[in-house]
C-alpha positions as CSV (number, residue, x, y, z in Angstrom):
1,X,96.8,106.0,43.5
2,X,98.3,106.8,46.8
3,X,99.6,103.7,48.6
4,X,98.0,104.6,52.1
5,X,99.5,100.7,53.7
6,X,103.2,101.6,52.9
7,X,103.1,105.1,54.1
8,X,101.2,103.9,57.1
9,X,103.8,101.4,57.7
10,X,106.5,104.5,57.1
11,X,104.9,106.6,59.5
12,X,105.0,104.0,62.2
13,X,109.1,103.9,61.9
14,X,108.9,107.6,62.7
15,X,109.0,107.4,67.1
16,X,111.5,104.1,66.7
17,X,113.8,106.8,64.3
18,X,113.4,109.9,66.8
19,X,113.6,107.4,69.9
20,X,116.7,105.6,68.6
21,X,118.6,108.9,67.7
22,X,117.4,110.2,71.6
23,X,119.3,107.0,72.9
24,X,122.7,107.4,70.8
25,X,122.8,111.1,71.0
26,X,124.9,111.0,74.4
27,X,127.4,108.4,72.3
28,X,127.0,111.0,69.1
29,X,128.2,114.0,71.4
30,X,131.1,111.9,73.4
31,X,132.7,111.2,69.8
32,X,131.9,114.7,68.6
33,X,133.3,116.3,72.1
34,X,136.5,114.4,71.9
35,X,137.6,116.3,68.4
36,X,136.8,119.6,70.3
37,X,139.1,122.3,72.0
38,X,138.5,121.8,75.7
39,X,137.1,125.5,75.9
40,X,134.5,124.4,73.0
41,X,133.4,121.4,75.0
42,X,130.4,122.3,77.0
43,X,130.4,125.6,75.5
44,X,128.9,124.4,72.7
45,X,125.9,121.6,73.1
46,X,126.0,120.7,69.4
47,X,126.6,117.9,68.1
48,X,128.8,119.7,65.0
49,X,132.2,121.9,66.4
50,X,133.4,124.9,65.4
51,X,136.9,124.0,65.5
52,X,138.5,120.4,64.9
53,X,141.6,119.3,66.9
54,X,143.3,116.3,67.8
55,X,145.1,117.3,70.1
56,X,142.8,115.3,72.6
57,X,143.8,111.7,71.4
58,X,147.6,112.7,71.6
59,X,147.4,114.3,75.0
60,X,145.4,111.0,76.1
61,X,147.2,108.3,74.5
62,X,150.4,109.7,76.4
63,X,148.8,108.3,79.8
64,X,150.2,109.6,82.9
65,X,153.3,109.2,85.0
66,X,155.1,107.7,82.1
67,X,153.0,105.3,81.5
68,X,150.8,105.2,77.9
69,X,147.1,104.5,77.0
70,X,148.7,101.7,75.2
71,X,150.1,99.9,78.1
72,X,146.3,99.6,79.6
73,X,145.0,98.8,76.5
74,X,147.3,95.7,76.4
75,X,146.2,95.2,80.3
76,X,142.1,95.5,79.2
77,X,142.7,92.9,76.0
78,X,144.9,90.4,78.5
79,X,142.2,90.5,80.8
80,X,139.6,90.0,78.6
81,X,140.7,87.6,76.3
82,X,141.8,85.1,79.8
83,X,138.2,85.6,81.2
84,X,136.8,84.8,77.5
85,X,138.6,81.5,77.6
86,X,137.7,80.7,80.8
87,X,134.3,81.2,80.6
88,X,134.0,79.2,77.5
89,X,135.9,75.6,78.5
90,X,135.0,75.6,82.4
91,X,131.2,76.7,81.7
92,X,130.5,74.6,78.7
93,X,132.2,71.4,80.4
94,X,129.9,72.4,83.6
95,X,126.7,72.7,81.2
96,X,127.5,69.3,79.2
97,X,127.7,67.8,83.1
98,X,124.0,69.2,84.2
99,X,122.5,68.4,80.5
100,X,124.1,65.2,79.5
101,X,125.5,63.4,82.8
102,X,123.8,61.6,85.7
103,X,125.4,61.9,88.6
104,X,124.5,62.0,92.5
105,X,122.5,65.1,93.6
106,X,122.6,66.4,90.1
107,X,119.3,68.2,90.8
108,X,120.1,69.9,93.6
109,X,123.5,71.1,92.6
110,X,122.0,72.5,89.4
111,X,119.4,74.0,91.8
112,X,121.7,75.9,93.7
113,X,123.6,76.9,90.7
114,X,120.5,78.9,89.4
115,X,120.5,80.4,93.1
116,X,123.5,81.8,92.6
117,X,122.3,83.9,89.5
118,X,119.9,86.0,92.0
119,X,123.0,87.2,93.8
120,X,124.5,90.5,93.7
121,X,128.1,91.0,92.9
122,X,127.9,93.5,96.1
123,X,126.4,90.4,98.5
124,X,129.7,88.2,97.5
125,X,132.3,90.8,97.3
126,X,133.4,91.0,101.2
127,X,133.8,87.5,101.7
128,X,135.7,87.4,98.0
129,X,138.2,90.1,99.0
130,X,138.7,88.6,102.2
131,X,139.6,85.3,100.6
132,X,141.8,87.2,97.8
133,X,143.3,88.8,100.1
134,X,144.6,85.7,102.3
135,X,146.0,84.0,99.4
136,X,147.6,87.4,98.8
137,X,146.5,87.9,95.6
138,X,145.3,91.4,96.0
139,X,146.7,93.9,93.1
140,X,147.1,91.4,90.7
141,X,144.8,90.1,87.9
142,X,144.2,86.8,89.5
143,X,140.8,87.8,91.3
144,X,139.5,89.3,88.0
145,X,140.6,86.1,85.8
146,X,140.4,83.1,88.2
147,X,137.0,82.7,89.1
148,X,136.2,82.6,84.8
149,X,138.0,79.3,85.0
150,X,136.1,77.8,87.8
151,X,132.8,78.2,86.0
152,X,131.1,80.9,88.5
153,X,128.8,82.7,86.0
154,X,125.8,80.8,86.3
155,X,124.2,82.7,83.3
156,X,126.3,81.1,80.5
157,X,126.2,77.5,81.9
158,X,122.4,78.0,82.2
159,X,122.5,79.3,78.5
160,X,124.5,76.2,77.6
161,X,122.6,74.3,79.3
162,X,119.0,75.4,77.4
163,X,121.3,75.1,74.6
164,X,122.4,71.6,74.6
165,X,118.8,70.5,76.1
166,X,117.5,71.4,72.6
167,X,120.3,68.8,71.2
168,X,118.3,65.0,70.4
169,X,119.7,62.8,72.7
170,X,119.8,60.3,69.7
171,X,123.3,61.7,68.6
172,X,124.7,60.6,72.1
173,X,123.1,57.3,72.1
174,X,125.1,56.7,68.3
175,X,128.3,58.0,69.2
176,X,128.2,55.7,72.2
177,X,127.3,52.5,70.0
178,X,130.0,53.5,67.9
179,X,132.4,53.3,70.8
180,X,133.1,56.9,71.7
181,X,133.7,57.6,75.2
182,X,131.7,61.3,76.8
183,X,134.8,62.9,76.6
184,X,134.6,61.7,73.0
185,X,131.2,63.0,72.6
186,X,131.8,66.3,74.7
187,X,134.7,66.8,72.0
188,X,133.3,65.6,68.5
189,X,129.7,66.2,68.5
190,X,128.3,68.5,71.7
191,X,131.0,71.2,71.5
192,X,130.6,71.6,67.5
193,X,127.4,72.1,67.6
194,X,127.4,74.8,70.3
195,X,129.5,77.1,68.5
196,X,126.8,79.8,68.3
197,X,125.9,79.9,72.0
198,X,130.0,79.5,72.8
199,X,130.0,82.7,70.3
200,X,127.3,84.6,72.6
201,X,129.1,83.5,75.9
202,X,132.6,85.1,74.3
203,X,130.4,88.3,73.1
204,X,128.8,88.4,76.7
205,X,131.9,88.0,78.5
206,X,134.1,90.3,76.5
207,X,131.7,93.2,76.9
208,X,131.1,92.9,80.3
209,X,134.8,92.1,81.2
210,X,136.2,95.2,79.0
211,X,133.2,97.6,81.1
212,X,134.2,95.9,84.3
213,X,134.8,98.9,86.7
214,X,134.4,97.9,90.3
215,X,135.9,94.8,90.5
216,X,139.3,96.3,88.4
217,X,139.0,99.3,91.1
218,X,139.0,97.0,94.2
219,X,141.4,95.1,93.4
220,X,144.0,97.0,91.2
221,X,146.0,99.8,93.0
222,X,149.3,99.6,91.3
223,X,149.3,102.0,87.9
224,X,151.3,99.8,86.2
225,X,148.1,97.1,85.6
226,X,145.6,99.9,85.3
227,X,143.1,98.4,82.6
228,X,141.4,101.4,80.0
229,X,138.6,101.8,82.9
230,X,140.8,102.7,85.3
231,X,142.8,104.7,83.3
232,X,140.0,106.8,82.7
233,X,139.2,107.0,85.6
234,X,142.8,108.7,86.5
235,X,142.2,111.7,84.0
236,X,139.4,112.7,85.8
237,X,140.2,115.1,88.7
238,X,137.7,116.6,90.9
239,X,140.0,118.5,92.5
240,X,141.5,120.4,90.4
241,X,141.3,121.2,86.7
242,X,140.9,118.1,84.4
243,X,141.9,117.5,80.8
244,X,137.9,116.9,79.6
245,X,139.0,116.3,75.9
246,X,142.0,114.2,76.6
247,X,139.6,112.1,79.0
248,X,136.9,111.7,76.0
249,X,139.0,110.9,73.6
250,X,139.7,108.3,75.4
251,X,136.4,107.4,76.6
252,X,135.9,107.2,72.4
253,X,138.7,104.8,72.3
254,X,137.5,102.7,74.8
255,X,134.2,101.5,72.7
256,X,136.1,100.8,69.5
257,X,136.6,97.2,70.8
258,X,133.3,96.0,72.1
259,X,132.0,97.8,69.2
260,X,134.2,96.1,66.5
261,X,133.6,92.2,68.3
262,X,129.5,93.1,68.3
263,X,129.3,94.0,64.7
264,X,131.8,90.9,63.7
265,X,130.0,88.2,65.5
266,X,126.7,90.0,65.3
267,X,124.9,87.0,63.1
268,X,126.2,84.4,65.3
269,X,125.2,86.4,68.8
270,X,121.5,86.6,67.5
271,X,121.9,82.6,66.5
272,X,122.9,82.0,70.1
273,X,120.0,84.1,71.8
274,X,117.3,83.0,68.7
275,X,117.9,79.2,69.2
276,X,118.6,78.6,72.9
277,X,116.2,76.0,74.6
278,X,114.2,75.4,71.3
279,X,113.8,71.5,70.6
């Protein structure tokens, strides 16, 4: 007897397969293009070449004006890696302050921190370079990694926040019977248990910091701290003639990272998004 349920349920996969393989196909052809001659590239739309080479990765990896892929690799991962850790201490201690202390005007500050989620980057960026600039800190990585350890991404302590909310304020009231001090219990018992949406604020924060364009382009001029964006960015010429398989190789290289810290803290990111602001 035919099982009409399970091939019904079969056939109802079919527009999620065909959509799915719609969205990648732009990421399928950037990694198939960057293995082809530069004469093959848009000659042929297929996703399959004619003729293999990898010419492109060494051609890109050598960089320009001396200076290698590898050197703004290192420059991406320093960058990164300084924003992840400032987003994770100064946001979690801000979110353990709005969910857990009482202090004056709590409300309102929290308030106006949630305001400043509704801003555009663009809104704040004049002011921000003007400030940068005064403290002369223009071409350097301080106005890319400095504001992460002041706690400015209202996002992540709001996620914390929702996060710790859903934490019984019974644990608190122990630890403080038992002596322990908030620091104590910001330390011991809040930060343990927030692993998963500290995990979520690190995946967040990589990602976006690594795919960080503007910001990098407006405030890095010197070559020598291009990050892999920017790098990019300098194979392209429009005009002249530019090296199209040297600049996708590259572009191929580029996702290997984000792609590698998705997939190896997959089951904790989904932890983080599933259980924030449940009780």
């Amino acid at each position: 007897m035919v099982n009409h349920a399970k091939y019904g349920q079969a056939f109802k996969h079919v527009p999620i397969i065909v959509l799915g393989l719609l969205m990648i196909y732009p990421v399928l052809w950037l990694v198939s293009s960057s293995f082809k001659p530069n004469q093959l590239i848009f000659s042929e739309p297929g996703l399959w070449p004619s003729a293999f080479t990898l010419d492109n990765y060494v051609n890109g990896w050598r960089g320009f004006q001396g200076i290698s892929f590898s050197r703004f690799f290192a420059n991406s991962f320093a960058i990164s890696v300084l924003s992840v850790l400032g987003n994770v201490i100064t946001c979690s201690l801000a979110a353990f302050a709005f969910a857990r202390l009482t202090f004056k005007f709590s409300k309102i500050w929290f308030a106006l921190m949630l305001v400043t989620i509704m801003l555009p980057y663009h809104v704040t960026l004049v002011p921000q370079y003007v400030i940068f600039n005064e403290l002369q800190w223009i071409n350097t990585y301080y106005p890319l990694v400095l504001p992460k350890w002041l706690a400015t991404d209202s996002f992540f302590i709001l996620l914390m926040v929702q996060f710790i909310r859903g934490i019984p304020r019974e644990l608190d009231e122990s630890a403080t019977i038992d002596g322990c001090s908030q620091k104590q219990i910001y330390f011991r018992m809040i930060l343990p248990l927030l692993v998963p949406a500290l995990i979520t604020t690190s995946i967040f924060t990589f990602i976006w910091t690594w795919d960080d364009f503007f910001s990098q382009m407006i405030y890095l001029s010197d070559i020598r701290l291009f990050t892999v964006q920017l790098g990019i960015r300098a194979l392209f010429d429009p005009s002249g003639s530019s090296d199209w398989g040297a600049l996708l190789a590259m572009s191929t290289l580029s996702l290997l990272p984000i792609t590698a810290v998705f997939l190896a803290f997959q089951r904790y990111f989904l932890e983080g998004i599933a259980t924030t602001g449940l009780k």
